[in-house]
C-alpha positions as CSV (number, residue, x, y, z in Angstrom):
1,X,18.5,-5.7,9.9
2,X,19.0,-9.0,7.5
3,X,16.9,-9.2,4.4
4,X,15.0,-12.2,3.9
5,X,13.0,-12.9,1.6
6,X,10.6,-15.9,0.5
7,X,9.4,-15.7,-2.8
8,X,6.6,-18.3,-4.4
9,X,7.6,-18.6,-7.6
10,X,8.2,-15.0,-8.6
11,X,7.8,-14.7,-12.3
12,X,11.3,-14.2,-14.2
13,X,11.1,-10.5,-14.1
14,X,10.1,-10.8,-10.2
15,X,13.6,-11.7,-9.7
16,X,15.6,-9.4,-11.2
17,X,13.3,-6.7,-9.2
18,X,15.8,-7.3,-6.6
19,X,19.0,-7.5,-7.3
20,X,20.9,-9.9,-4.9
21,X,17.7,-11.9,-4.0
22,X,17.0,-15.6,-4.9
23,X,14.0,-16.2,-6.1
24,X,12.8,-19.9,-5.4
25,X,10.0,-22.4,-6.4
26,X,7.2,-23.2,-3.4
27,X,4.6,-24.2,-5.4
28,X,5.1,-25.3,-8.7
29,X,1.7,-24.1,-10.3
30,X,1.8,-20.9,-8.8
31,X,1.9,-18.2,-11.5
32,X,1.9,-15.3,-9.4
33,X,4.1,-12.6,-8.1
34,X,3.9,-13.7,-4.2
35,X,6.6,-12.6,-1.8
36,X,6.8,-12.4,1.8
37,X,9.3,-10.1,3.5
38,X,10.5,-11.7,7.0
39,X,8.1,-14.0,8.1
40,X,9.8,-16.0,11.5
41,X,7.1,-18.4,12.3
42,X,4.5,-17.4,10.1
43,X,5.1,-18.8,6.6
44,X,2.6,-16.7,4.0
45,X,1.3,-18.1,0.6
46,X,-1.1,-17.3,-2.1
47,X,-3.3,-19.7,-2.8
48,X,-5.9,-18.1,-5.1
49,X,-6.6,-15.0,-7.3
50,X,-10.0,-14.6,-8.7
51,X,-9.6,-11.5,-12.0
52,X,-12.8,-10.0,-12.4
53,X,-11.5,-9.2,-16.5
54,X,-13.0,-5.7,-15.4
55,X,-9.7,-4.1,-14.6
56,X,-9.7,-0.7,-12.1
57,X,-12.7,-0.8,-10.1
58,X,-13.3,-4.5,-10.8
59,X,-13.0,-5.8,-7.3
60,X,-13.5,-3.5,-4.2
61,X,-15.1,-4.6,-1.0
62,X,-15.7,-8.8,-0.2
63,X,-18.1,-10.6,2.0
64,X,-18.0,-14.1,2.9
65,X,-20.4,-16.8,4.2
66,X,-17.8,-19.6,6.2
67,X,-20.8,-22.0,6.1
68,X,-21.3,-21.7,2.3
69,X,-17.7,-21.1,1.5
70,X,-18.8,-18.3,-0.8
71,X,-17.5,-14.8,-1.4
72,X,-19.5,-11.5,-2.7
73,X,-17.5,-9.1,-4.0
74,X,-18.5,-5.5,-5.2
75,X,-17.4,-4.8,-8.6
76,X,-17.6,-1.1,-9.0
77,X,-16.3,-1.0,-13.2
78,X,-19.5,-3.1,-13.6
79,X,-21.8,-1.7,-11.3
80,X,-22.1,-4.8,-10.4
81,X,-22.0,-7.9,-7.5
82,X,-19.8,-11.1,-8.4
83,X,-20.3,-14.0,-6.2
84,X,-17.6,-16.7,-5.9
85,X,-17.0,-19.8,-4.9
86,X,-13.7,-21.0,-2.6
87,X,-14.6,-24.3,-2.0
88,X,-12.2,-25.4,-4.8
89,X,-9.2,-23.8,-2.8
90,X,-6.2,-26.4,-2.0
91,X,-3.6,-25.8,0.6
92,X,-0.4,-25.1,-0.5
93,X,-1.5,-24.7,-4.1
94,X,-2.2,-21.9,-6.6
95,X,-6.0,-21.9,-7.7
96,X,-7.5,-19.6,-9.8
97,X,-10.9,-18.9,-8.8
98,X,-14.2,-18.5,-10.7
99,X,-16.9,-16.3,-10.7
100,X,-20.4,-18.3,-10.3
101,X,-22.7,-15.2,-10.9
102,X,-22.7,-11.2,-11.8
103,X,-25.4,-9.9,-10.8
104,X,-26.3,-6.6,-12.4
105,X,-27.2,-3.5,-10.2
106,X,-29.6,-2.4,-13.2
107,X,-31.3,-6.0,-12.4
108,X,-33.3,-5.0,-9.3
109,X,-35.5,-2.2,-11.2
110,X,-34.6,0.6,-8.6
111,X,-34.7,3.6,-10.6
112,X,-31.7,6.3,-10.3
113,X,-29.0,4.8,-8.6
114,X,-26.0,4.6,-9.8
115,X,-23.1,2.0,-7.8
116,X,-22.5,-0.4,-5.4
117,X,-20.2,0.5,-2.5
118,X,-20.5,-2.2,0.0
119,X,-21.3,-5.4,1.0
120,X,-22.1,-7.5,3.8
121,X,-22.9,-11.3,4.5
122,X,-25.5,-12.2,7.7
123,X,-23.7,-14.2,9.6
124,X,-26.4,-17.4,9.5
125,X,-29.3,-16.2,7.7
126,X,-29.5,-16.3,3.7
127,X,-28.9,-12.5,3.1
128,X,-26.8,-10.1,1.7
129,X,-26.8,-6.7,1.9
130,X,-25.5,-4.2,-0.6
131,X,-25.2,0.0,-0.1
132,X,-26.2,1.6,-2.9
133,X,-25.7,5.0,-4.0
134,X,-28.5,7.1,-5.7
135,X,-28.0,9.1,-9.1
136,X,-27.4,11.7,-7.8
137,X,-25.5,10.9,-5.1
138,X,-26.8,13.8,-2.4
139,X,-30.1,11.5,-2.7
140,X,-31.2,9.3,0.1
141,X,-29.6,6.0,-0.9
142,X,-30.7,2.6,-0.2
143,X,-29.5,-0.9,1.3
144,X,-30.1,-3.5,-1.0
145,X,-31.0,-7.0,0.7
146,X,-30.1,-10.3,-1.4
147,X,-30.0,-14.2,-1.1
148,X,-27.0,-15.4,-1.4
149,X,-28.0,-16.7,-4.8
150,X,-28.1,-13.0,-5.9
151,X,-31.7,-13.2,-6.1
152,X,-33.1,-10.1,-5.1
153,X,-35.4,-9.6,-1.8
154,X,-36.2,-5.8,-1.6
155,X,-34.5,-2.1,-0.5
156,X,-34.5,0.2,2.2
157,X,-34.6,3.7,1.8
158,X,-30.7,5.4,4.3
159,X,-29.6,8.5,3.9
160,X,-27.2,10.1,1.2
161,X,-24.4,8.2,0.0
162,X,-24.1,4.2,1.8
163,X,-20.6,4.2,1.8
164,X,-20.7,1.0,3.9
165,X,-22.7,-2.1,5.8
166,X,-22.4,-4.2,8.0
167,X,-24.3,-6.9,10.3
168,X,-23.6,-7.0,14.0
169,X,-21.8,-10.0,15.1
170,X,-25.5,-11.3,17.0
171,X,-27.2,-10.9,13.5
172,X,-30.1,-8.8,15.2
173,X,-29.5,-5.5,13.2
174,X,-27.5,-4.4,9.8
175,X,-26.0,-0.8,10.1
176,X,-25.1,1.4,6.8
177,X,-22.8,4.6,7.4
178,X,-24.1,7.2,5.0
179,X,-21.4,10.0,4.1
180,X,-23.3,12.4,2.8
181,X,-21.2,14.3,0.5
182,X,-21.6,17.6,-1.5
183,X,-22.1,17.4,-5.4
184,X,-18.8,19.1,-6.8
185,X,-20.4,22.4,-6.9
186,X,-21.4,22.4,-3.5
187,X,-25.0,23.7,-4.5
188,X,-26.3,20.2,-2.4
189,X,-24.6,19.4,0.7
190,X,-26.5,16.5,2.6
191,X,-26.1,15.7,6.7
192,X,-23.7,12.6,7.2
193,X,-25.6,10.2,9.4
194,X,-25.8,6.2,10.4
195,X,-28.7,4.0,9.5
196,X,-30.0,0.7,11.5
197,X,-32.7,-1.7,10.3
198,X,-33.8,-4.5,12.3
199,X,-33.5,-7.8,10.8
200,X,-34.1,-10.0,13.8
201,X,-37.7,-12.0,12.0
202,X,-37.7,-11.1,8.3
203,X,-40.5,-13.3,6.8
204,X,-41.9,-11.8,3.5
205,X,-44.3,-9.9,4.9
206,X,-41.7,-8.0,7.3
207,X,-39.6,-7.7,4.1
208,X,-42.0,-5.3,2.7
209,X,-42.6,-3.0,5.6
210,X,-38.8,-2.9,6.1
211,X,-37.5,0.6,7.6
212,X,-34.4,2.3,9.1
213,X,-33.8,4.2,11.6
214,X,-31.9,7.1,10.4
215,X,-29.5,8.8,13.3
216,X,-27.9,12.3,12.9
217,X,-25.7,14.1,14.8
218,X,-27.9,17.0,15.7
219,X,-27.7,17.6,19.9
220,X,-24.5,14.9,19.3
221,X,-21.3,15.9,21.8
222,X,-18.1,16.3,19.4
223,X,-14.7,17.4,21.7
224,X,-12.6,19.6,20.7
225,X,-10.1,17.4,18.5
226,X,-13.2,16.9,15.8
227,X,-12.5,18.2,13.0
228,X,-14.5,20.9,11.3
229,X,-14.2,23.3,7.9
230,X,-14.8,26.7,6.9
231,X,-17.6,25.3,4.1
232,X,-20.8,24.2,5.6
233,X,-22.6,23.7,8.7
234,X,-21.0,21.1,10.9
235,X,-24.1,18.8,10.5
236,X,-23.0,18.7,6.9
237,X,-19.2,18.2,7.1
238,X,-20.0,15.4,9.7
239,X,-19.5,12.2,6.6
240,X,-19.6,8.8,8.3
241,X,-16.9,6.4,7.0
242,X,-16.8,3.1,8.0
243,X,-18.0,0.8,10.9
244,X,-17.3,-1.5,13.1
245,X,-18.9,-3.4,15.7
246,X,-18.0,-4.8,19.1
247,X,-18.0,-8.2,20.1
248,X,-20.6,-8.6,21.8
249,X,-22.9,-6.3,19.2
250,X,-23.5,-3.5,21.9
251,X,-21.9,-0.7,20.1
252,X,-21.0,0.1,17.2
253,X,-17.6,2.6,15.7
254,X,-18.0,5.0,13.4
255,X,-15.1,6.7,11.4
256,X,-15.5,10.0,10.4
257,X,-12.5,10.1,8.2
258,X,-12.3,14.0,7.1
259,X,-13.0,15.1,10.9
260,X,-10.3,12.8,12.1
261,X,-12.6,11.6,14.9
262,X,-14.3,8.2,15.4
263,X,-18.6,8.2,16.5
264,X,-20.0,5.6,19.0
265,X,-22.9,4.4,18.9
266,X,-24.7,2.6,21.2
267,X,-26.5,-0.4,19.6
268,X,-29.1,-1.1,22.3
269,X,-30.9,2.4,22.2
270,X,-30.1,3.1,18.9
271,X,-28.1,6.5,19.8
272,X,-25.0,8.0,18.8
273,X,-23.1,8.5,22.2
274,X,-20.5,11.0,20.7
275,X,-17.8,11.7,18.6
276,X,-14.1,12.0,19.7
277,X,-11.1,13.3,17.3
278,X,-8.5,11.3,17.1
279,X,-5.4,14.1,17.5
280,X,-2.8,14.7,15.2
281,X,0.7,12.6,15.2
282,X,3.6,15.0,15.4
283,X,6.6,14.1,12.7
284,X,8.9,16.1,14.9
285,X,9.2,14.0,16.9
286,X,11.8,10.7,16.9
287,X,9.9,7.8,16.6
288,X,7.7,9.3,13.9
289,X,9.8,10.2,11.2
290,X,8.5,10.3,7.8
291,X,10.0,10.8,3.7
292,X,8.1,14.1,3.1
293,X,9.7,15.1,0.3
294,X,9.4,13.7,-3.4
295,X,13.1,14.1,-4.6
296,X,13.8,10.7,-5.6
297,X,15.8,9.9,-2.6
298,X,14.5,7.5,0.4
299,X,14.9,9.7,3.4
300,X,12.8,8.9,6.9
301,X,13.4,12.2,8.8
302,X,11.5,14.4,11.4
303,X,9.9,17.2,9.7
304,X,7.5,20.2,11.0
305,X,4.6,18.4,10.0
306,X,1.6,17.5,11.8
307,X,-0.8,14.0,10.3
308,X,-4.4,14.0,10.6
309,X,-4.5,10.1,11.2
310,X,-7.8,9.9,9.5
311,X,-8.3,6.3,9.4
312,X,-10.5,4.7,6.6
313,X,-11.2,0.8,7.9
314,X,-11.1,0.4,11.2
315,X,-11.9,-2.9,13.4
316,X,-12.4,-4.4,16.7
317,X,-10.4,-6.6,19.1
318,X,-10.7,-7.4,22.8
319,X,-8.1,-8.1,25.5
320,X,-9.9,-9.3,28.4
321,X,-12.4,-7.3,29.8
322,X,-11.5,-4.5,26.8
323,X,-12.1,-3.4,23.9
324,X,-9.6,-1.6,21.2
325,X,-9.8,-0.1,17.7
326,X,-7.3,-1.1,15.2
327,X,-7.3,2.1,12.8
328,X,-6.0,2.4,9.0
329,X,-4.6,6.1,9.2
330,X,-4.7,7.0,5.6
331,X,-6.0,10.5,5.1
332,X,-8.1,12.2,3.2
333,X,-8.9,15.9,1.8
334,X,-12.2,17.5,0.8
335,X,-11.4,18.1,-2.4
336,X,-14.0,19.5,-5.2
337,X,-15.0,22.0,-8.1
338,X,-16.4,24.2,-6.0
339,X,-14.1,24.2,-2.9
340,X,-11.1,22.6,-1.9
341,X,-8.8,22.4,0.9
342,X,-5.7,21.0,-0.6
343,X,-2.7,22.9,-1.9
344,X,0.8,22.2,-1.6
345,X,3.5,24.0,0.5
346,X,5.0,26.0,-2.6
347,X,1.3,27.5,-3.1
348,X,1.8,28.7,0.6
349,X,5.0,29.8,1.0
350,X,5.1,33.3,1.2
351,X,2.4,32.9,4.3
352,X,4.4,30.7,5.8
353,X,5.7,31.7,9.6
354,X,6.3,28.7,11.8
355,X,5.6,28.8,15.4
356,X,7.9,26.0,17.5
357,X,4.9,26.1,20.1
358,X,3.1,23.5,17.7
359,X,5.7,20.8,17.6
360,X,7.0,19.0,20.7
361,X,10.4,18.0,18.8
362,X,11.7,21.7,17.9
363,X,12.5,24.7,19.8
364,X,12.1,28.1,17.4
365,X,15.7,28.7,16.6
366,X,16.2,25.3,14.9
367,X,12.5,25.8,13.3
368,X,14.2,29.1,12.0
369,X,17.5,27.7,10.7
370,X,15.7,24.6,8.9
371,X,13.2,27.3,7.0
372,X,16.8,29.3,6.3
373,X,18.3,26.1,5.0
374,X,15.6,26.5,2.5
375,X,13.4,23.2,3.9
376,X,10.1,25.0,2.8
377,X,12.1,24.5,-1.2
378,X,12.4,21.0,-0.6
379,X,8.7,20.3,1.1
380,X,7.0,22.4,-1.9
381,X,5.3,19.4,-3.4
382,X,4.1,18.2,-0.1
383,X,0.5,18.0,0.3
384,X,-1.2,20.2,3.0
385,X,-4.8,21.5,4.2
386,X,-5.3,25.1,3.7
387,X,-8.2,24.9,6.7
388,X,-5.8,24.4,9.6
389,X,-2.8,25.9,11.0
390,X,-3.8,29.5,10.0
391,X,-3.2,32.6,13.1
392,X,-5.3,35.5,13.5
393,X,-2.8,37.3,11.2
394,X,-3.3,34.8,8.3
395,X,0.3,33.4,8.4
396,X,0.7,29.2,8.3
397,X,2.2,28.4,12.0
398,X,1.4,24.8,11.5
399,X,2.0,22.4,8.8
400,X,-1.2,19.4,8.7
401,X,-0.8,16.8,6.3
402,X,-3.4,13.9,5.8
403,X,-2.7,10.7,7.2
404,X,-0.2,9.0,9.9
405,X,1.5,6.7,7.4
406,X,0.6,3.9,10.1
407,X,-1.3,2.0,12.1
408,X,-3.1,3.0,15.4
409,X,-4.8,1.1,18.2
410,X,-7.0,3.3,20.3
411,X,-8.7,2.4,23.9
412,X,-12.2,2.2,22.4
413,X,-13.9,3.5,25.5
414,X,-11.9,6.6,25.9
415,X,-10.2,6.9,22.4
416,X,-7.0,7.5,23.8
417,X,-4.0,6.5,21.3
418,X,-2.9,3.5,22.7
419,X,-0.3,2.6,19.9
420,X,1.1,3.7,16.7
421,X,3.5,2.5,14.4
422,X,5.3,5.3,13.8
423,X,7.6,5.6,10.9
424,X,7.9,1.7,10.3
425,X,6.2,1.3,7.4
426,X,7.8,3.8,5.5
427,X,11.2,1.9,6.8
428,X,9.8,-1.5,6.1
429,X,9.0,-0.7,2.2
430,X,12.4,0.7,2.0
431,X,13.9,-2.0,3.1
432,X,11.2,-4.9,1.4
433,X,11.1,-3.0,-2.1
434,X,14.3,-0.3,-2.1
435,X,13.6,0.1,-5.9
436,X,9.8,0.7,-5.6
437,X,9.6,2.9,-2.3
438,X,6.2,5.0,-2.1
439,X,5.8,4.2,-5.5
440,X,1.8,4.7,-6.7
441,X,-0.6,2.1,-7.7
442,X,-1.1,2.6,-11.5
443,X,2.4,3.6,-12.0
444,X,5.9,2.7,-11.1
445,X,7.3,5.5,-10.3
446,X,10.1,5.5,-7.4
447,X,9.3,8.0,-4.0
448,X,5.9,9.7,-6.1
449,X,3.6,9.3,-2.9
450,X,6.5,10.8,-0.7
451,X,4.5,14.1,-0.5
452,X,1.5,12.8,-0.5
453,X,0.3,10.0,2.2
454,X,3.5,7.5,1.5
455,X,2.1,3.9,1.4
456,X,-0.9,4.8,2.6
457,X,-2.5,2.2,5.0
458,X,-6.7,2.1,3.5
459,X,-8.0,-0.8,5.8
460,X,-7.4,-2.7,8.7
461,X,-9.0,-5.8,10.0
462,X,-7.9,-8.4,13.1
463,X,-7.9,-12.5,13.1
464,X,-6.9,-15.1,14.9
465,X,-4.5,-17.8,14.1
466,X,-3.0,-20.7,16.4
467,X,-4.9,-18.1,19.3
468,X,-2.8,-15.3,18.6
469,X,-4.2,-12.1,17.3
470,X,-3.0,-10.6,14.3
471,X,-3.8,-7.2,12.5
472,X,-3.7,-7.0,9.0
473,X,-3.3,-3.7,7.3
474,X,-3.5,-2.9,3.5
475,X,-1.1,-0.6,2.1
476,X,-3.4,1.1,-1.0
477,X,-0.4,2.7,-3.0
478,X,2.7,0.1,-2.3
479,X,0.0,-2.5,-3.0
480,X,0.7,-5.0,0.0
481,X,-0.3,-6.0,3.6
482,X,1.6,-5.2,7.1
483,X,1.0,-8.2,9.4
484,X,1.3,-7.4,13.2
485,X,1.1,-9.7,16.1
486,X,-1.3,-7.8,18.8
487,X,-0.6,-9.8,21.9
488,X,0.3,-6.5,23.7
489,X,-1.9,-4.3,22.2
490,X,0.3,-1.4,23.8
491,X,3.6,-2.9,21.9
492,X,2.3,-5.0,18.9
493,X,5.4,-6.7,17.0
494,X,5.8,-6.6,13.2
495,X,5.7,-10.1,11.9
496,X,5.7,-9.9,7.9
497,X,5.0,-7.6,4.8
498,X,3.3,-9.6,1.9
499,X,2.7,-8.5,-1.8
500,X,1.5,-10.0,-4.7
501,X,2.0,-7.2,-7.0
502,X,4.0,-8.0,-10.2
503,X,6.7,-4.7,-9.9
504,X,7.6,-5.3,-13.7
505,X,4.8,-3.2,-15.5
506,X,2.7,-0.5,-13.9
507,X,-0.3,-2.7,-13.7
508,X,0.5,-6.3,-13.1
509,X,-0.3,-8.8,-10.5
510,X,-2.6,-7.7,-7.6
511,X,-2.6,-3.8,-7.6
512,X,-3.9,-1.7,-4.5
513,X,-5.4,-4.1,-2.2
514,X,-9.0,-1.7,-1.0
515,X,-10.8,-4.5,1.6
516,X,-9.7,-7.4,3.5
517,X,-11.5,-10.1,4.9
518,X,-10.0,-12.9,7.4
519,X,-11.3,-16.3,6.9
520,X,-10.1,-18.6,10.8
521,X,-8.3,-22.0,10.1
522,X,-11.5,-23.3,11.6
523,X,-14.0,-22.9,8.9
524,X,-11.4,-22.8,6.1
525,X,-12.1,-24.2,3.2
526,X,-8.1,-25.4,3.4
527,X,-8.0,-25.9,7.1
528,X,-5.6,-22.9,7.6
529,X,-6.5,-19.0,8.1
530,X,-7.1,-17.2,4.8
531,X,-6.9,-13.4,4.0
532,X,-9.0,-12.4,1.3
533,X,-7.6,-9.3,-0.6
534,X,-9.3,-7.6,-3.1
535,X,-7.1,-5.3,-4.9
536,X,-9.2,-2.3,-6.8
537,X,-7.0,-1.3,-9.8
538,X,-5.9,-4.5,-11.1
539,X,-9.7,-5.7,-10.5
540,X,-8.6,-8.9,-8.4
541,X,-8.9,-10.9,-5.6
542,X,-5.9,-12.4,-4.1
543,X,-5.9,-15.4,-1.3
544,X,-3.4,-15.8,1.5
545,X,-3.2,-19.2,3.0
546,X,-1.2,-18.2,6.9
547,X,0.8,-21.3,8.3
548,X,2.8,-21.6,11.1
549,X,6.0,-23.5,12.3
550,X,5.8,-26.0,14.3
551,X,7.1,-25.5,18.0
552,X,5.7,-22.1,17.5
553,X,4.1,-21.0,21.6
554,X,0.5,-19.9,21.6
């Protein structure tokens, strides 16, 4: 595979990041740290950054209003909502953007709460909603409803810990998925569960008698791939993750990130349907390769592991008649004071005894003679759950690690694994940024998230340019996005890997993109499909401006 690389005016010490690669002028005021890796038809620039001055935590999730040309952007160091304005975005140009308004979470007078975790924009009415997290967080929380001014409306009481909103595509109804999670001593453990409130005729007097509807999982059907613990009841370690809706607002998906399973709920008689686990992806097997060892080498091998795909931000795209879900499989352990299920292999070892009958890729004789060849030594700072794997005997015959280090696309009705990516992005950042592989996001430091979730895709959203669908997936620790082209949704092509991260210092440029929004070409304030990034350590937004070539087939 040929490097190529388009760089918009990467910063001196941009191009001496890589060694052999010419760094060129696009556009001439641009002062950031773009760079696309491949591309073909699809020509990538950055066209705006916003810098909250807050630094980590500054910038986390973004709403937008296309009619308005406004974006609302939760800014978590602040406590805090900023609300900007793109309408002073140029094609083809670097723009800084402004923030028109902070609006203060200690502003509405709602006594004990403590953050902001979401937002969400209504789709035509003059509302914004906000999930807000109670002090302390095992407390019923509350959705927060806005103009988009920022002038405050009223709140409705969800259940513990909003971790995210969102409005249904028809408008009719806005949906919070509350997590639930223990306190770190684990003396309050809360129910996970999904709120709806109705927001079809909200005139002031149906403002003040606002509800939700509160759904739990008690009577739910969960199949056997979900998920559970040792700690807690399974109502408890049920935390809701992140939603998305169907097209045609009928039902909404659910992530349930630590149960590796995904919830439906169907939108028309408020219920949830069921939840289904997602599997495990088997790094055994060729095709799904992985670096699993932090020895500051870039090596994609098979190894006896087995990834939760645990997917964070997940969204919706139809082909036909059908629907799919495009899944970010990052991974994620419970992990606090009073219990925790992480450890690495060395704090295992001795009870390691690995049985071949859990990976498709090895027979027990070459399982044997890589555990002789001392593989368990090299895999010691690799991150494992303690909860899974264990036989009656209380010997390790399985290795689970969090995450699939890709992408997914799942048959929405069935949850079936449609697709995954495999081992590409681990063999795309080696080949886009050799000097920089798994590195973290406050630090540089070369191959440090090897044992521990690689890149580490955190969201995934879909869009539409020139009437091809695209998915656009965030990588949290490399800091940059993975565009795919999802014609086929059962053999989606890699199109381009874009970054904006400034490589020189630990903390420069746009660090550890957390939420994506996709703005179409048609109600651009440019003309041409936008990606909004907003990248949670540096505490900015970036803007992507997609073009393509002409001649390009739709």
């Amino acid at each position: 595979m040929n490097l190529k690389y388009t760089f918009i005016t990467g910063i001196a010490a941009a191009g001496l990041l890589f060694s052999g690669v010419q760094a060129y002028n696009v556009l001439a005021e641009d002062s950031s740290s773009f760079f696309q890796y491949k591309g073909g038809h699809l020509k990538v620039s950055q066209v705006g950054q916003y810098d909250s001055g807050a630094g980590e935590g500054g910038t986390e999730i973004l709403a937008y209003d296309e009619n308005l040309n406004r974006a609302f952007v939760t800014n978590g160091a602040e406590s805090a909502l900023d609300i900007l304005s793109f309408n002073s975005l140029e094609s083809e140009k670097f723009n800084t953007i402004e923030s028109s308004k902070r609006v203060y979470l200690e502003d509405f007078g709602i006594e004990n709460v403590k953050d902001i975790t979401s937002v969400a924009s209504h789709p035509t009415k003059d509302l914004i909603a906000l999930s807000v997290v109670s002090d302390p967080k095992t407390d019923p929380g509350y959705v927060v409803l806005l103009t988009k001014e920022g002038e405050y409306l009223t709140k409705v009481l969800v259940g513990s810990l909003p971790d995210m909103v969102t409005f249904t595509p028809d408008g009719t109804k806005l949906l919070s998925a509350n997590e639930g999670e223990p306190n770190d001593d684990y003396s309050v453990d809360p129910e996970g569960s999904i709120s709806i409130i109705d927001v079809t005729n909200l005139d002031s007097e149906a403002l003040k008698d606002l509800q939700a509807i509160t759904l739990t999982f008690e009577g739910v059907p969960l199949d056997d791939n979900v998920r559970v613990s040792s700690k807690g009841t399974i109502l408890q370690q049920l935390e809701p993750e992140y939603i998305s809706v169907s097209d045609d607002s009928k039902c909404a998906y659910v992530t349930l990130q630590e149960n590796n399973a995904i919830a439906t709920v169907d939108l028309e008689t408020n219920t949830i349907i069921d939840v289904k686990g997602l599997g495990v992806k088997d790094h055994s097997l060729p095709g799904n390769e992985l670096d699993g060892k932090r020895d500051d080498k870039t090596k994609i091998e098979r190894l006896p592991l087995l990834g939760f795909y645990m997917p964070d931000a997940i969204d919706t795209f139809t082909v036909g008649d059908k629907t799919y879900i495009v899944t970010a499989n990052e991974g994620d352990a419970r992990d606090y004071d009073a219990y925790s299920e992480e450890a690495s292999i060395k704090d295992i070892a001795d009870l390691i005894q690995l049985n071949a009958e859990h990976y498709e890729g090895y027979n027990q004789k070459q399982l044997d003679r890589l555990v002789e060849n001392g593989l368990l030594d090299e895999l010691a700072k690799t991150n494992i759950t303690l909860e899974n794997g264990l036989n009656e005997e209380g010997k390790y015959e399985a290795l689970y690690s969090y995450g699939g280090r890709s992408f997914s696309i799942f048959d929405a009705e069935t949850m079936e694994l449609v697709y995954d990516s495999g081992k590409e992005f681990e063999e795309l950042t080696a080949k886009a940024l050799p000097d920089y592989f798994n590195t973290t996001n406050d630090e540089i430091s070369y191959d440090k998230r090897s044992s521990a979730k690689g890149p580490e895709p955190e969201t995934a959203i879909t869009g539409e340019i020139n009437g091809i669908t695209y998915a656009f997936i965030a990588l949290e620790r490399t800091s940059g996005v993975m565009v795919y082209d999802l014609s086929n949704p059962k053999k989606p092509k890699f199109v381009t890997f874009i970054s904006s991260r400034d490589f020189s210092e630990d903390v420069k440029g746009d660090v550890s993109p957390e939420g994506l929004h996709f703005i179409p070409a048609e109600t651009s304030p440019t003309g041409k499909a936008l990606l909004a990034a907003t990248h949670e350590v540096s505490g900015t937004v970036a803007v992507y401006e997609f073009d393509t070539k002409k001649g390009q087939k739709k």
